[in-house]
N, C-alpha and C positions, 0 to 999 in steps of 0.2 A: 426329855424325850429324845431317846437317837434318832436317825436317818431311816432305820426299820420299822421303830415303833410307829414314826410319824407315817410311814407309806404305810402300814396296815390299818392305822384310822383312818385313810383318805380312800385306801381300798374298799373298804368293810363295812364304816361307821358314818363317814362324811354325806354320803346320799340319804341315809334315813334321819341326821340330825337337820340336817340344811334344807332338804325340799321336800317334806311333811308338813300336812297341815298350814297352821295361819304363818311359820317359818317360810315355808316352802313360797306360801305366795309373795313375801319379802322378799325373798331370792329370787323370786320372776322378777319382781321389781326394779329391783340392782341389775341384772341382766337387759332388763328394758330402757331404764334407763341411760343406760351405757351406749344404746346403741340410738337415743331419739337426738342427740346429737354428734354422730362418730364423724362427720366429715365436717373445714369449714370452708368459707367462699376460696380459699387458695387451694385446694386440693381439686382431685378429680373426682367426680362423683359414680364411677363407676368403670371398671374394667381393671379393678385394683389386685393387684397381689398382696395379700392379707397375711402377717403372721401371728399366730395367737401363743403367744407364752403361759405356760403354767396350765393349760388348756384342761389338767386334771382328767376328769371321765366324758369331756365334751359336753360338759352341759351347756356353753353359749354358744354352740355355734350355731341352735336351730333361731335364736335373734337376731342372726345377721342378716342385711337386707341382701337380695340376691343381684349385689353389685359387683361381685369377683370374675375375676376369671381364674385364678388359684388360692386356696385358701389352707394352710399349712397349721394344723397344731403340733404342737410340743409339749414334755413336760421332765422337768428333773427327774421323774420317776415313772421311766416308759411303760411299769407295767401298770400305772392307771389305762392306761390308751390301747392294751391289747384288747385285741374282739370288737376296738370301735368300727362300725361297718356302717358308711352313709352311702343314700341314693345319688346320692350327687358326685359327680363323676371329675369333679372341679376339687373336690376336697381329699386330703390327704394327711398322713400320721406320720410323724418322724418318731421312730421307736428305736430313740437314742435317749442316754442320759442328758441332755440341753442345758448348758447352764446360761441364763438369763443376765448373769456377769461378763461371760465370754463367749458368743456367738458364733457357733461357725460357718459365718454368710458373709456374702461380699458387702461391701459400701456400695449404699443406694439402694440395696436391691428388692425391699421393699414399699410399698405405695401406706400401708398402715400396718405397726403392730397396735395389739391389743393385748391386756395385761388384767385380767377380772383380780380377784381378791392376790393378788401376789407381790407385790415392792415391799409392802409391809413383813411379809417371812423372811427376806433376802436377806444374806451377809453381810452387803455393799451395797444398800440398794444404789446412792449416788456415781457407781461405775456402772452400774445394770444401766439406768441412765445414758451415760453416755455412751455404751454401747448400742442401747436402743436409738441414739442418736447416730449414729453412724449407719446401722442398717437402714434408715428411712431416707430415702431420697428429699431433696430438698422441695420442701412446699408440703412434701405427704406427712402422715397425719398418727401420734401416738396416744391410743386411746385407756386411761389409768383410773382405774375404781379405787378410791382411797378411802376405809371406813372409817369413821370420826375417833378413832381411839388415843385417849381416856375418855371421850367426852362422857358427861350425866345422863343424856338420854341413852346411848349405846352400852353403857354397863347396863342401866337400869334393863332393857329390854332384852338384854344379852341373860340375866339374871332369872330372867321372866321366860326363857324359853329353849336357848343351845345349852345351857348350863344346865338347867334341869335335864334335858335326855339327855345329856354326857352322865350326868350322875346315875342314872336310871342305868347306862351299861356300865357301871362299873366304874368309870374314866375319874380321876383326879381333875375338873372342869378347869378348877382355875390354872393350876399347873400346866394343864396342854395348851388350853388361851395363850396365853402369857411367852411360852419357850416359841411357839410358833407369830405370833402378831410381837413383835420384837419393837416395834417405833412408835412414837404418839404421834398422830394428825399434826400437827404443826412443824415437828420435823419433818418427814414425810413432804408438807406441801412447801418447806423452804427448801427443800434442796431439787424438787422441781423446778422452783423459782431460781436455783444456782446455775445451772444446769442448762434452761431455755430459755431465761432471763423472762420478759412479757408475751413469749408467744404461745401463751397457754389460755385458757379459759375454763374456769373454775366454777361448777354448779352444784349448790347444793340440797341433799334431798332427805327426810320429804318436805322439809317446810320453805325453801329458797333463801331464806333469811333467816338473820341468827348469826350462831357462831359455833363451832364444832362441839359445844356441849348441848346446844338444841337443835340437831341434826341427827342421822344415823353414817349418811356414808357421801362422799363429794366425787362428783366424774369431773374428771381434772382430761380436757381437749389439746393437745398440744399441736400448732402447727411445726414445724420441722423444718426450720431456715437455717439455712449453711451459706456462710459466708464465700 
């Protein structure tokens, strides 16, 4: 799937496959989750400058708790984000191509990014990384949804439900899966571990225990210490 195909499924197809039905309240979930633990005792708990990568159509940003005082999405493909129009006068759209590899923000200069279903599509994700380490000032906070892929439960359920309505419009399921979720869970969570060494913490959901084949997806908390 090119760069075209892939923005016309995330334009078009991604909201009715992902947040319908018993899907959709999974997707609240992974959202909620993401955000019952975003901050930890080293950070600030409020008055943060937020930036959200891969921000897509804005579907998290109505989970965040109202502890900003700027709150900034992005997306490699600005035209998900036209026409997003929030009451909140703190939040804002960058309608640029952003690549999640190469940042163009200073060091430090923000309090937490936030990164929902996106390290697993990236190129690089292990330089996305450390660029997301250089934008967060030291002590603040990067918040990473990593879904259990290959695991057993995550096909199985994956099998049971985005794959059938992928097939229902048409889509080759396993084909667009695959070119797009590019990493298995284990890679994924060691080169966070390369990366920030132990200043992460690592939950998994839904069952807390286990191992990434009886899980669905892990919110990986990283504190952000710079030597």
């Amino acid at each position: 799937m090119d760069q075209d195909s892939a923005g016309t499924y995330y334009a078009n197809c991604y909201e009715s496959v992902n947040y319908g039905g018993v899907v959709g309240l999974v997707s609240k979930l992974t959202h909620l989750s993401l955000e019952k633990f975003p901050v930890t005792k080293n950070s600030l708990s409020k008055n943060l400058k937020i930036l959200e990568l891969g921000a897509g159509q804005g579907q998290h940003h109505k989970y965040v708790s109202d502890n900003y005082y700027s709150y900034l999405m992005t997306d490699m493909r600005p035209n998900l984000l036209k026409g997003l129009v929030f009451l909140d006068s703190r939040s804002r759209v960058e309608e640029l191509p952003i690549d999640a590899e190469n940042l163009p923000y200073r060091d430090n200069e923000f309090d937490r990014i936030i990164a929902t279903c996106l390290l697993i599509h990236l190129q690089n994700p292990e330089n996305a990384l450390q660029e997301w380490k250089r934008v967060v000032r030291s002590g603040g906070v990067i918040s990473i949804y990593v879904p259990c892929e290959s695991g057993v439960l995550l096909r199985l359920a994956q099998s049971l439900s985005t794959r059938r309505r992928q097939r229902k419009l048409g889509l080759d399921a396993k084909y667009l899966h695959y070119q797009e979720h590019r990493y298995s869970y284990p890679f994924l969570i060691s080169i966070i571990r390369n990366v920030f060494g132990k200043n992460f913490v690592l939950r998994k959901f839904p069952f807390l225990i286990g191992n990434f084949d009886t899980n669905l997806w892990s919110i990986v908390t990283v504190t952000n210490i710079k030597e």
